[in-house]
Residue frames as a rotation matrix with the C-alpha (Angstrom) as fourth column:
UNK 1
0.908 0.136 -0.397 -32.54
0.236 -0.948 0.216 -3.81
-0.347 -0.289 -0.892 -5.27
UNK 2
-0.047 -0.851 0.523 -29.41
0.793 -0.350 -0.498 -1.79
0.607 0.392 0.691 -6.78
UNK 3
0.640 0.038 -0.768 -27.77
0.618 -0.618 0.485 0.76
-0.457 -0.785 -0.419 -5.22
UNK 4
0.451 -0.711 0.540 -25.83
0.799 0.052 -0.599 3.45
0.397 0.701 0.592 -6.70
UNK 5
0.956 0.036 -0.290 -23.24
0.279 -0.413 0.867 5.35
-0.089 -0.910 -0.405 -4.59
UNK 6
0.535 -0.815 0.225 -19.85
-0.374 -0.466 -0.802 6.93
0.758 0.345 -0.554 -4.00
UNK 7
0.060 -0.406 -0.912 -17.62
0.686 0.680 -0.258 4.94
0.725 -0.610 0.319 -1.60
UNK 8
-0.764 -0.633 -0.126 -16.08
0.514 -0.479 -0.711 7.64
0.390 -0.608 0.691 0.05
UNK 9
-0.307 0.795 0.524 -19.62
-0.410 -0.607 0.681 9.64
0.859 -0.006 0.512 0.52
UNK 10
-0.955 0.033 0.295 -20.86
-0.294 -0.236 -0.926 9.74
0.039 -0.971 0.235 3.86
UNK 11
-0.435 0.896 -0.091 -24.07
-0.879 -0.445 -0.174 9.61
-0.197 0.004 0.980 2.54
UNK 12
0.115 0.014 -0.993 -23.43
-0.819 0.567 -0.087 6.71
0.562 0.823 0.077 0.91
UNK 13
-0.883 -0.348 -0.315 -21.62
-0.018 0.696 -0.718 4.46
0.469 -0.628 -0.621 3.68
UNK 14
-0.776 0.375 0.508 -24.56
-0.441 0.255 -0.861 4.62
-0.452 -0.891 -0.033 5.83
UNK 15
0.574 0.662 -0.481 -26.93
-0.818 0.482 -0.313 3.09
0.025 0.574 0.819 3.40
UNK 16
0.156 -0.226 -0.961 -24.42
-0.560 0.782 -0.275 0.46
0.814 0.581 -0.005 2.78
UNK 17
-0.707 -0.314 0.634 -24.31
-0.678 0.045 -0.733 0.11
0.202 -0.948 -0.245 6.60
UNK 18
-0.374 0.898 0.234 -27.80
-0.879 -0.262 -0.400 -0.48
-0.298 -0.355 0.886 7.03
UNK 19
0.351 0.175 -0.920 -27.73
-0.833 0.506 -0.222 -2.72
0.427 0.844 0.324 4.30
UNK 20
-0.114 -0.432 -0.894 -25.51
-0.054 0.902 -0.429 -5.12
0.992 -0.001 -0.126 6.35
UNK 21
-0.784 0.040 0.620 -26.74
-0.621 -0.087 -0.779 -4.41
0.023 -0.995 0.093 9.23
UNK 22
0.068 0.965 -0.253 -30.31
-0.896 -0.052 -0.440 -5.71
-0.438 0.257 0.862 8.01
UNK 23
-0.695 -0.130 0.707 -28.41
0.267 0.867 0.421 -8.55
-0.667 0.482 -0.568 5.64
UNK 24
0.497 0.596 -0.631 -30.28
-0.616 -0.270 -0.740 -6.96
-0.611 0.757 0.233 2.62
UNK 25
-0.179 -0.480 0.859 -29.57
0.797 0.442 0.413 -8.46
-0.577 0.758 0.303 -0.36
UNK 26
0.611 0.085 -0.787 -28.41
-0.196 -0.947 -0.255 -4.99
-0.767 0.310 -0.562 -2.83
UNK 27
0.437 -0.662 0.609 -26.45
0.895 0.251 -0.370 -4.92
0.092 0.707 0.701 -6.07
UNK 28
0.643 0.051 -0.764 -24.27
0.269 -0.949 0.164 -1.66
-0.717 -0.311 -0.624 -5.52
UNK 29
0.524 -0.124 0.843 -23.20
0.783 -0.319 -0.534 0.25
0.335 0.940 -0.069 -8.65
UNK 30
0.089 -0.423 -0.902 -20.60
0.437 -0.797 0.416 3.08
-0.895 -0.431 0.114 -7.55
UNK 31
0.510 0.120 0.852 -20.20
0.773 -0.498 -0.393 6.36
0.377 0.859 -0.347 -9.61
UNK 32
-0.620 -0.762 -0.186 -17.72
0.752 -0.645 0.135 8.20
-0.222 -0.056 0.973 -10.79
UNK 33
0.826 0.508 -0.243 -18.83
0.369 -0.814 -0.448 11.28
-0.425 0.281 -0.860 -10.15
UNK 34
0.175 -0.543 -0.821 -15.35
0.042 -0.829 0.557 12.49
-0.984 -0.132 -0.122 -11.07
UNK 35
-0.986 -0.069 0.149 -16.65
0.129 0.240 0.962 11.82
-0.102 0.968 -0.228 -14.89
UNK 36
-0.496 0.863 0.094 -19.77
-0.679 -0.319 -0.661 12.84
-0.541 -0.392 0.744 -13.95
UNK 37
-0.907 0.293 -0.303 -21.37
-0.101 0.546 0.832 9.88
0.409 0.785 -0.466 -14.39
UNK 38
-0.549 0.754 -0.361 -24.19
0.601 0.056 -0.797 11.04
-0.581 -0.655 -0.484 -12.28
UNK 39
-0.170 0.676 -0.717 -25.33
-0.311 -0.727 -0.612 13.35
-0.935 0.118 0.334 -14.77
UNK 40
-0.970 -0.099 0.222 -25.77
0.070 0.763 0.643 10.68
-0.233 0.639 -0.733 -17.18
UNK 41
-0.308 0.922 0.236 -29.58
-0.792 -0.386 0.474 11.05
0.528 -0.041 0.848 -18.81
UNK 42
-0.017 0.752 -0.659 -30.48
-0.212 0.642 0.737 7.63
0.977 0.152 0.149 -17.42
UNK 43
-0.656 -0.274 -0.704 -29.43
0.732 -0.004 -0.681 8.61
0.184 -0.962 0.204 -13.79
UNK 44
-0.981 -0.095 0.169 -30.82
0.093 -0.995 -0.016 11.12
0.170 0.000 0.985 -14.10
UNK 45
-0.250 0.944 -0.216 -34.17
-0.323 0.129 0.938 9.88
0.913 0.304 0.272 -14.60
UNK 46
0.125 0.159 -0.979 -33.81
0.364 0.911 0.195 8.49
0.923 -0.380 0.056 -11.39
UNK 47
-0.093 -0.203 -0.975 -32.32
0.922 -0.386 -0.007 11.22
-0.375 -0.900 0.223 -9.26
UNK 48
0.618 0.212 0.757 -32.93
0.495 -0.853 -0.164 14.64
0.611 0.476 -0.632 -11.03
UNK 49
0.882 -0.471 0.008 -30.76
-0.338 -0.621 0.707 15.94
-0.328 -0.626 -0.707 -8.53
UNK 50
0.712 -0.547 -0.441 -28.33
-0.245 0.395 -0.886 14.15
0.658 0.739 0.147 -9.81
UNK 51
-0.143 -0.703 0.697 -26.49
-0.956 -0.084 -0.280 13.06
0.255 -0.707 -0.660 -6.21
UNK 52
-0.052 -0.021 -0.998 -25.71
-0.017 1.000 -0.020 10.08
0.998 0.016 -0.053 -4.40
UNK 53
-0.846 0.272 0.458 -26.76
0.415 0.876 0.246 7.26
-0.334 0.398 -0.854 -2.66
UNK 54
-0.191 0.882 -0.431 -29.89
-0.981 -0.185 0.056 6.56
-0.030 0.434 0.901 -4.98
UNK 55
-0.657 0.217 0.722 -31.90
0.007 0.960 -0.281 3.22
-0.754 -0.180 -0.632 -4.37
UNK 56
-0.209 0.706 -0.677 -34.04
-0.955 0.000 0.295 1.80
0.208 0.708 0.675 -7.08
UNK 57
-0.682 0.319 0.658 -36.21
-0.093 0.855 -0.511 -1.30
-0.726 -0.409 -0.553 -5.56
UNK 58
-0.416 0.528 0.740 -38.02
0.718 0.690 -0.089 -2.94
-0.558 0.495 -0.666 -8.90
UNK 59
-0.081 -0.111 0.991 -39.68
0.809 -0.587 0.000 0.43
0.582 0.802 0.137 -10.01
UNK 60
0.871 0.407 -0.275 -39.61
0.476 -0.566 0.673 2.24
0.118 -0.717 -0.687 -7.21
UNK 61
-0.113 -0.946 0.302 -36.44
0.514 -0.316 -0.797 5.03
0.850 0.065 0.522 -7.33
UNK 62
0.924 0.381 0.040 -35.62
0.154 -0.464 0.872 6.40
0.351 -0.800 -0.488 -4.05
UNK 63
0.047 -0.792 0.609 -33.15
0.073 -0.606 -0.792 9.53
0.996 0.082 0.029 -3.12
UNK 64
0.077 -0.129 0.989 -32.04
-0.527 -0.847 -0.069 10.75
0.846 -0.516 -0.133 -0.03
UNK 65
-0.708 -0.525 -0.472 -29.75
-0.203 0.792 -0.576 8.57
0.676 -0.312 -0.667 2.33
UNK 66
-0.748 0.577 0.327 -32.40
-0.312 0.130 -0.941 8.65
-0.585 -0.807 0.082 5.59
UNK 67
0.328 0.943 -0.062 -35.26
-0.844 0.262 -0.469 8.01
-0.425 0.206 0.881 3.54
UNK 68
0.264 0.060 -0.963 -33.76
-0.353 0.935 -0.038 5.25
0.898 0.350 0.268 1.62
UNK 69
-0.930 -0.331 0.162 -32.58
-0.307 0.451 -0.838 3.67
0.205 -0.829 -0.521 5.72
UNK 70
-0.344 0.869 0.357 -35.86
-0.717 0.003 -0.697 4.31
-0.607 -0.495 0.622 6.86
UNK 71
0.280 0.902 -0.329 -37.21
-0.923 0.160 -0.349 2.17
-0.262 0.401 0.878 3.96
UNK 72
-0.553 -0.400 -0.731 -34.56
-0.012 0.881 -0.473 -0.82
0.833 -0.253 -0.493 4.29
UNK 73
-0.902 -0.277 0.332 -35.69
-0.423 0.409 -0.809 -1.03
0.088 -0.870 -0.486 7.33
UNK 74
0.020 0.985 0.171 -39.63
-0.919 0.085 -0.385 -1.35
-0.394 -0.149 0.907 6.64
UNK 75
0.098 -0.561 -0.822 -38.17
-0.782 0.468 -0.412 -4.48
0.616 0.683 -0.393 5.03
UNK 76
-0.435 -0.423 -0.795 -37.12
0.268 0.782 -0.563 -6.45
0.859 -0.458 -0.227 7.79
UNK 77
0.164 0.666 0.728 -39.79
-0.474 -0.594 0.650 -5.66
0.865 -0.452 0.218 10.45
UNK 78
0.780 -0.401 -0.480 -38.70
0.625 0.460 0.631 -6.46
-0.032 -0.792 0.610 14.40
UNK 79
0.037 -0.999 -0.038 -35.51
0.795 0.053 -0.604 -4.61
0.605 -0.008 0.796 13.91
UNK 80
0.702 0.029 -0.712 -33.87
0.543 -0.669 0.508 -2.06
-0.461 -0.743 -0.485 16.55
UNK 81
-0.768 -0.566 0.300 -32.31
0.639 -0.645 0.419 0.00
-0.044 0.514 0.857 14.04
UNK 82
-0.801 0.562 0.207 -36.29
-0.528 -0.826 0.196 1.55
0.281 0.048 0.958 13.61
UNK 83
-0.805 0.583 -0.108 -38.43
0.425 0.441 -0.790 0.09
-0.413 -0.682 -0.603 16.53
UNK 84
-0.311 0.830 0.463 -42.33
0.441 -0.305 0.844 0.58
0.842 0.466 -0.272 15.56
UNK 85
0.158 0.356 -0.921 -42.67
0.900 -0.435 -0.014 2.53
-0.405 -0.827 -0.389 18.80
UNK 86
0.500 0.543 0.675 -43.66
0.811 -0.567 -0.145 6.14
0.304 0.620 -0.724 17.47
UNK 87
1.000 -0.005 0.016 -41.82
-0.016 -0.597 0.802 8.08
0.006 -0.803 -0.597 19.87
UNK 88
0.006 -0.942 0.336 -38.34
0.429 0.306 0.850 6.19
-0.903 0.139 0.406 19.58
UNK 89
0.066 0.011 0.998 -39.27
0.996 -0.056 -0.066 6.64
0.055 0.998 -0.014 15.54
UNK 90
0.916 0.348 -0.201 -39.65
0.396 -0.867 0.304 10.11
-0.068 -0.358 -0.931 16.62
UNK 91
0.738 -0.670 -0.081 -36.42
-0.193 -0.324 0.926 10.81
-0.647 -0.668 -0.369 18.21
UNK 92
-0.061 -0.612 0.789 -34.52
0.576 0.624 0.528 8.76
-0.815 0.486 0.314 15.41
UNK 93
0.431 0.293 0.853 -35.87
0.818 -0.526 -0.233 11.52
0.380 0.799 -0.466 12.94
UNK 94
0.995 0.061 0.077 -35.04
0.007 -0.827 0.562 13.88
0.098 -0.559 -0.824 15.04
UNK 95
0.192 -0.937 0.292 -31.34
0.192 0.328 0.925 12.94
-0.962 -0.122 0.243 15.08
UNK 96
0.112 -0.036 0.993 -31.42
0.950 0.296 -0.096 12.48
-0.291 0.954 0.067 11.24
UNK 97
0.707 0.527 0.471 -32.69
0.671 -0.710 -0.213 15.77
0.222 0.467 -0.856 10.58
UNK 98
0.853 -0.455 -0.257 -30.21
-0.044 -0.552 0.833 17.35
-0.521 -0.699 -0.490 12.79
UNK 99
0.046 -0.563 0.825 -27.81
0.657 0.640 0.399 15.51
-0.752 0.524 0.399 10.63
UNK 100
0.218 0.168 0.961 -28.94
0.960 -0.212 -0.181 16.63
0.174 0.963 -0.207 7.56
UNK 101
0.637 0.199 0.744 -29.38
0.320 -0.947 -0.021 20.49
0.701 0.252 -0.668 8.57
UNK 102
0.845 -0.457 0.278 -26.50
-0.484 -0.431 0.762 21.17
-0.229 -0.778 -0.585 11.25
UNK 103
0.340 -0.731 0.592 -23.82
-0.012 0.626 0.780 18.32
-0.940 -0.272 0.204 12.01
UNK 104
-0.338 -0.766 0.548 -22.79
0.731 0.153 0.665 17.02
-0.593 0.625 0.508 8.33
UNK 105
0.741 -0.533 0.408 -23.03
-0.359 -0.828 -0.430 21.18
0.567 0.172 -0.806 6.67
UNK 106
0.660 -0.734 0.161 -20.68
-0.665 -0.471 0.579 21.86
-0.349 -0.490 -0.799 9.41
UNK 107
-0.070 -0.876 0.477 -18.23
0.076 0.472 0.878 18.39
-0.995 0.098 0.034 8.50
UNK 108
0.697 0.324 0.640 -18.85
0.629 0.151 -0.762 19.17
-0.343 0.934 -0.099 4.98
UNK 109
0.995 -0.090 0.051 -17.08
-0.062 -0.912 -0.405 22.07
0.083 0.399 -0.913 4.84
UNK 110
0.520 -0.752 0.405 -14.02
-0.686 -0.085 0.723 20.39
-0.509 -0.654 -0.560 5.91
UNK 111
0.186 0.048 0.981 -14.73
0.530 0.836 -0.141 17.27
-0.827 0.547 0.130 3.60
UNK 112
0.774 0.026 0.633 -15.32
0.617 -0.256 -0.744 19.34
0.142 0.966 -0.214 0.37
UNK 113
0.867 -0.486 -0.107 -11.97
-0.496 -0.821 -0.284 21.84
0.050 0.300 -0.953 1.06
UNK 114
0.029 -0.849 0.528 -9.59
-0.733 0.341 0.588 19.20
-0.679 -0.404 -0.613 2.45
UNK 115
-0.168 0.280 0.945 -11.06
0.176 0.952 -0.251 15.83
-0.970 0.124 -0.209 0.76
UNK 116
0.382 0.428 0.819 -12.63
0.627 0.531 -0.570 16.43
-0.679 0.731 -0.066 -1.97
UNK 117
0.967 0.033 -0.254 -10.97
-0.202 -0.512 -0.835 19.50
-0.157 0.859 -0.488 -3.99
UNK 118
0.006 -0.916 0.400 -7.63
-0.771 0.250 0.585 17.62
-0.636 -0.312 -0.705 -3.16
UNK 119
-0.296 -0.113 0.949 -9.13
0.273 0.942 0.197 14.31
-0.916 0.317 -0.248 -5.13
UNK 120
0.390 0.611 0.688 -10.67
0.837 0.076 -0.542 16.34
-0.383 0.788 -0.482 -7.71
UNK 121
-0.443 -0.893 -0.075 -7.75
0.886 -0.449 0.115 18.90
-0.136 -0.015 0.991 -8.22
UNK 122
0.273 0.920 0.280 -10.14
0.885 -0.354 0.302 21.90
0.377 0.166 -0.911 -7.43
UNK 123
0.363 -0.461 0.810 -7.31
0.114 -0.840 -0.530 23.44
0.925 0.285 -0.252 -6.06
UNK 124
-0.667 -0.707 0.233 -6.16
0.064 -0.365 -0.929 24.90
0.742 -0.605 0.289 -2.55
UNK 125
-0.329 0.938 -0.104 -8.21
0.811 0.337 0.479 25.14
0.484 0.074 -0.872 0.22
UNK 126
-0.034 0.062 0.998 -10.01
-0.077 -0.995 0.059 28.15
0.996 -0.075 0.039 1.27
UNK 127
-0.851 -0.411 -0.327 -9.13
0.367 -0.021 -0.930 29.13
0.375 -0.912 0.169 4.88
UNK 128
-0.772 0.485 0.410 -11.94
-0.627 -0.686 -0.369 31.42
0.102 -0.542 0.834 5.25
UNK 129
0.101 0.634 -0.766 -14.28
-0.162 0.770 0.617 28.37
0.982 0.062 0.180 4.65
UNK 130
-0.169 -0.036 -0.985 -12.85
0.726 0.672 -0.149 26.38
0.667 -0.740 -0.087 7.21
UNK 131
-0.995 -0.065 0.073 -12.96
-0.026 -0.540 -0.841 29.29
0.094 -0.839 0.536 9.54
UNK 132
-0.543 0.832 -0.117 -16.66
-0.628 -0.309 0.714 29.15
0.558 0.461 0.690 8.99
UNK 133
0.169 -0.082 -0.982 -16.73
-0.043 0.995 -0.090 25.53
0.985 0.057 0.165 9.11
UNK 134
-0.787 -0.604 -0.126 -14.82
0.127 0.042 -0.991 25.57
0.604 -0.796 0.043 12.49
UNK 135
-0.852 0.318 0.416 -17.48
-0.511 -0.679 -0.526 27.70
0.115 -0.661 0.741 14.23
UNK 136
0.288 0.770 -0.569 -20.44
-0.799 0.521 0.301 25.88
0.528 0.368 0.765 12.66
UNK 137
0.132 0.229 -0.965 -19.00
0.011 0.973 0.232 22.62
0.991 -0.041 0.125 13.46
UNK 138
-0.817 -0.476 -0.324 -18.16
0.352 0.034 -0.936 23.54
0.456 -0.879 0.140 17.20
UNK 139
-0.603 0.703 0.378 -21.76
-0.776 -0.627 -0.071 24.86
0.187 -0.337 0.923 17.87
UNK 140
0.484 0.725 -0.489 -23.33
-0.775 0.615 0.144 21.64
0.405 0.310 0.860 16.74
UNK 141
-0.264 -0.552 -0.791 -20.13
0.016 0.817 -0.576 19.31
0.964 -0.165 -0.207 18.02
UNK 142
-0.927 -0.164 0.336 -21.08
-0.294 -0.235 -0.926 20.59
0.231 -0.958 0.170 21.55
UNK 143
0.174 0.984 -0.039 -24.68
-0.985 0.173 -0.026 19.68
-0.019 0.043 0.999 21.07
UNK 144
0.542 0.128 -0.830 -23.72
-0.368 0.925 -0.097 16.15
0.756 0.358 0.548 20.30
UNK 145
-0.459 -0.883 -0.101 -21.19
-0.053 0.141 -0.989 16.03
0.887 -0.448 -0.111 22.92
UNK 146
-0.870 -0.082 0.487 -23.30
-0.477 -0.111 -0.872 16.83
0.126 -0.990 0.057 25.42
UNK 147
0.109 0.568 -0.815 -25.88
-0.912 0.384 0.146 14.59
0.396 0.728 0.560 24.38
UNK 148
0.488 -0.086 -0.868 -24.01
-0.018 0.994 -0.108 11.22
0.872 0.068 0.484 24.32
UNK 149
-0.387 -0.314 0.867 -22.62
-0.796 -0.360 -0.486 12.20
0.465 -0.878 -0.110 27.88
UNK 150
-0.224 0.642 0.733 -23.72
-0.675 0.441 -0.592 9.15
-0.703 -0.627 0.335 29.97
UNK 151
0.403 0.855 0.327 -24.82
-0.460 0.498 -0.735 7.28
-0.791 0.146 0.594 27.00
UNK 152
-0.308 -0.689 0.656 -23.80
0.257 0.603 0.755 4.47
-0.916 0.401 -0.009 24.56
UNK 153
-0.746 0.049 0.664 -25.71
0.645 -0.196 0.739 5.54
0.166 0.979 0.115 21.71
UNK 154
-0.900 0.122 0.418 -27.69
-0.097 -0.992 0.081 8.29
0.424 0.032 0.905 20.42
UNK 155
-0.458 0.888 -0.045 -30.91
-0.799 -0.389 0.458 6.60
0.390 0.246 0.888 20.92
UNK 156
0.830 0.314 -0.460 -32.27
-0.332 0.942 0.045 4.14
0.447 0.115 0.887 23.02
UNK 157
0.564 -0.434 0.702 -30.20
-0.455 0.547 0.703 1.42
-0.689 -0.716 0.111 24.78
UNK 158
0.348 0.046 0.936 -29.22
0.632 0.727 -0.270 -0.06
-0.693 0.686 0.224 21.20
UNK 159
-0.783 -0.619 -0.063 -27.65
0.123 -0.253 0.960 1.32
-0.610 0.743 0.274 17.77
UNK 160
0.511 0.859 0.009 -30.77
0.342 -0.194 -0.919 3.15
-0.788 0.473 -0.393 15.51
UNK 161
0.541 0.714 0.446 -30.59
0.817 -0.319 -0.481 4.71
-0.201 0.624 -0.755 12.81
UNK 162
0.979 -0.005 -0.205 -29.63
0.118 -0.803 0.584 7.57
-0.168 -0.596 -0.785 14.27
UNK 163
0.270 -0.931 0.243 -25.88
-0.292 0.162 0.943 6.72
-0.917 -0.326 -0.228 15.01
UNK 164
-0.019 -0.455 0.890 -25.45
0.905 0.372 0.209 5.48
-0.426 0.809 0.405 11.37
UNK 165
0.602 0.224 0.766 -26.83
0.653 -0.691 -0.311 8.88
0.460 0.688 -0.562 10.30
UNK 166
0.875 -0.483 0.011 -24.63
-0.422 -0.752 0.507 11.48
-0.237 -0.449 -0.862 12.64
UNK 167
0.504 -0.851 0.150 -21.97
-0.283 0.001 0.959 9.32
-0.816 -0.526 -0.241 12.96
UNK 168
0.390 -0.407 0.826 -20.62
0.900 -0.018 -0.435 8.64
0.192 0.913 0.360 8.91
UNK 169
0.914 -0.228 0.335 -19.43
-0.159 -0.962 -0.220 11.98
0.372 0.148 -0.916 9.09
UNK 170
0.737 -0.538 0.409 -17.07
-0.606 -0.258 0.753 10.91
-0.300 -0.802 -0.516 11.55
UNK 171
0.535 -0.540 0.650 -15.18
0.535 0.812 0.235 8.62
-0.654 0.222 0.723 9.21
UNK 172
0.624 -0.384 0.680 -13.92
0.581 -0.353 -0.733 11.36
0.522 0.853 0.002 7.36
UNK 173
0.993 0.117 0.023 -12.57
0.056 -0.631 0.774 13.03
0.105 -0.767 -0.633 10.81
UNK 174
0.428 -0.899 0.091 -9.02
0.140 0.166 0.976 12.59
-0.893 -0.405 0.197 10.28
UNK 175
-0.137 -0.396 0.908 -8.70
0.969 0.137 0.206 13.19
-0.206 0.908 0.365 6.46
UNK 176
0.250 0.334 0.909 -10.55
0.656 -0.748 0.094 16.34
0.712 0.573 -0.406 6.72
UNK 177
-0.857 -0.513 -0.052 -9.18
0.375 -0.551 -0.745 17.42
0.354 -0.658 0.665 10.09
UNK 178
0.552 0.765 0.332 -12.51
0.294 -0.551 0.781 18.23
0.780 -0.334 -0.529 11.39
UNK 179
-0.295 -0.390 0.872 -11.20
-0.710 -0.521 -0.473 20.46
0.639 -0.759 -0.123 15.13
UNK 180
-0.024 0.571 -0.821 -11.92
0.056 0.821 0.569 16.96
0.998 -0.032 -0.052 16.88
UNK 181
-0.610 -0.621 -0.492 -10.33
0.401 0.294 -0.868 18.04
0.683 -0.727 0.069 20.46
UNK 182
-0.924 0.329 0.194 -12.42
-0.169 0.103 -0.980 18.30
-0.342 -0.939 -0.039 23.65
UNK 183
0.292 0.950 -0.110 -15.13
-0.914 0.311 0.262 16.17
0.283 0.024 0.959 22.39
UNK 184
-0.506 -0.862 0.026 -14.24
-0.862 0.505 -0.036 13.13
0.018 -0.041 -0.999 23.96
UNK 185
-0.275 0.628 0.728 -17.66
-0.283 0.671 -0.685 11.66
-0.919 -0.394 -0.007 24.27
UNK 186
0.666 0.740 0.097 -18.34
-0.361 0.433 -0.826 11.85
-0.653 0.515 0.555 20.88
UNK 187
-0.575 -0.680 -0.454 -14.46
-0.570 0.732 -0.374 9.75
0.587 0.044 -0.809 20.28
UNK 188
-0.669 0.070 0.740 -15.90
-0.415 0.791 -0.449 7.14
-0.617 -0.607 -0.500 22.61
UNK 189
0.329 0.943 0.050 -19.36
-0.467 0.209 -0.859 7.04
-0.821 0.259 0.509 20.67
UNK 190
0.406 -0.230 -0.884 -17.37
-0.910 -0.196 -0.367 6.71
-0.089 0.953 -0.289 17.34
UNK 191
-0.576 -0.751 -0.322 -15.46
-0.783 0.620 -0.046 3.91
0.235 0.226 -0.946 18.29
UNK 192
-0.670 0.164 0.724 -18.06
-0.154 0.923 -0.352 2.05
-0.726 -0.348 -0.593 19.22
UNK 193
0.635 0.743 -0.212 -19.29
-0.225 -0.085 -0.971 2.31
-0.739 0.664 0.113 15.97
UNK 194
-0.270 -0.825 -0.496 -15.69
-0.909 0.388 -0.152 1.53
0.318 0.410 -0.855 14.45
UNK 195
-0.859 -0.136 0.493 -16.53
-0.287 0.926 -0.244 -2.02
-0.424 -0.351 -0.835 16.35
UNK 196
0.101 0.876 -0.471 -19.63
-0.871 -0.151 -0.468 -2.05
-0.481 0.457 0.748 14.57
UNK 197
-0.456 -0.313 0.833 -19.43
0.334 0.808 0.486 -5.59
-0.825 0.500 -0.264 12.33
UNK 198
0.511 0.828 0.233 -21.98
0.749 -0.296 -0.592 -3.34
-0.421 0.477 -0.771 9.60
UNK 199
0.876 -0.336 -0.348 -19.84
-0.278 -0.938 0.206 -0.31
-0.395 -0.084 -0.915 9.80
UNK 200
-0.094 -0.989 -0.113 -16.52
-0.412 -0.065 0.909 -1.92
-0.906 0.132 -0.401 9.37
UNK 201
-0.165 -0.138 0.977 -17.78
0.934 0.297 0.200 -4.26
-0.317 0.945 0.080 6.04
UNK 202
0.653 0.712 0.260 -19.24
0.642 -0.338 -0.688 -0.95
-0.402 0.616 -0.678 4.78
UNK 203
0.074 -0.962 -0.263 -15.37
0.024 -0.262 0.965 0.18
-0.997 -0.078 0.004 4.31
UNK 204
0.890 0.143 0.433 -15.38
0.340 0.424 -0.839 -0.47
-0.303 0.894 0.329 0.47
């Protein structure tokens, strides 16, 4: 399998989580995107979107960080990253998604004005964004907060899925200034995902 990603990408770190979490064996292939070497024609062929992470398993190319987790894991069957109980699988999607369409928009907007137009001299960042950003990310930070209230992880009794997918975001939480104060449950959750032994190789 080959992987091609952007260190610093959220999107990206949790695939390479997974990956050691699982003990995959992956060749990983990072791209500069700031040379766009994602819009290269022979990436392309592979991701038409032209984003990262992008797995490619013999001929099989596969986009989009949850779906490529979900399919490490069908790999290594037994694991409690994605139990074969339907319901749990359930609930772990259900987390993802949330991800995908709430939680990292809202830290995006903090990543791509602080983080990324800083590394890619794009300029200043725009205040009214982040004011945006702010609201968004406090609507959805309170959802998660109250959530992990009581609980060690998002799902389950164990580390899923789940917690790689919400919680990557949360490694950018101090570069991008995300508004981190009175969420203290989801600072506890994080760190125990900083203790992670998956989480911390996936540092690159």
């Amino acid at each position: 399998m080959k992987l091609y990603h952007f260190p610093i990408s959220p999107n990206s770190r949790r695939v390479v989580a997974v990956l050691h979490h699982l003990k995959l064996e992956c060749e990983l292939q990072a791209l500069d995107l700031s040379k766009g070497e994602q819009l290269q024609p022979d990436f392309l062929k592979l991701n038409p979107n032209h984003m990262i992470p992008t797995l490619v398993d013999n001929d099989f190319a596969l986009w989009e960080s949850n779906a490529i987790m979900q399919y490490l894991c069908s790999k290594v069957p037994g694991n409690s990253l994605w139990p074969a109980d339907p319901k749990v699988q359930a609930d772990i999607s259900r987390w993802q998604f949330w991800q995908v369409g709430h939680f990292g928009s809202a830290c995006g907007v903090f990543v791509f004005e602080r983080v990324i137009k800083s590394a890619f001299n794009m300029g200043a960042a725009n205040e009214q964004e982040i004011a945006k950003g702010e609201e968004r990310f406090h609507r959805f930070a309170k959802v998660l907060e109250q959530h992990l209230s009581g609980r060690e992880w998002l799902v389950g009794t164990a580390v899923t899925l789940a917690d790689y997918s919400v919680g990557s975001w949360l490694a950018l939480a101090g570069p991008a200034q995300y508004p981190m104060d009175g969420y203290p449950e989801i600072q506890r959750w994080y760190r125990n995902i900083e203790q992670l032994p998956a989480w911390k190789s996936s540092a690159l």
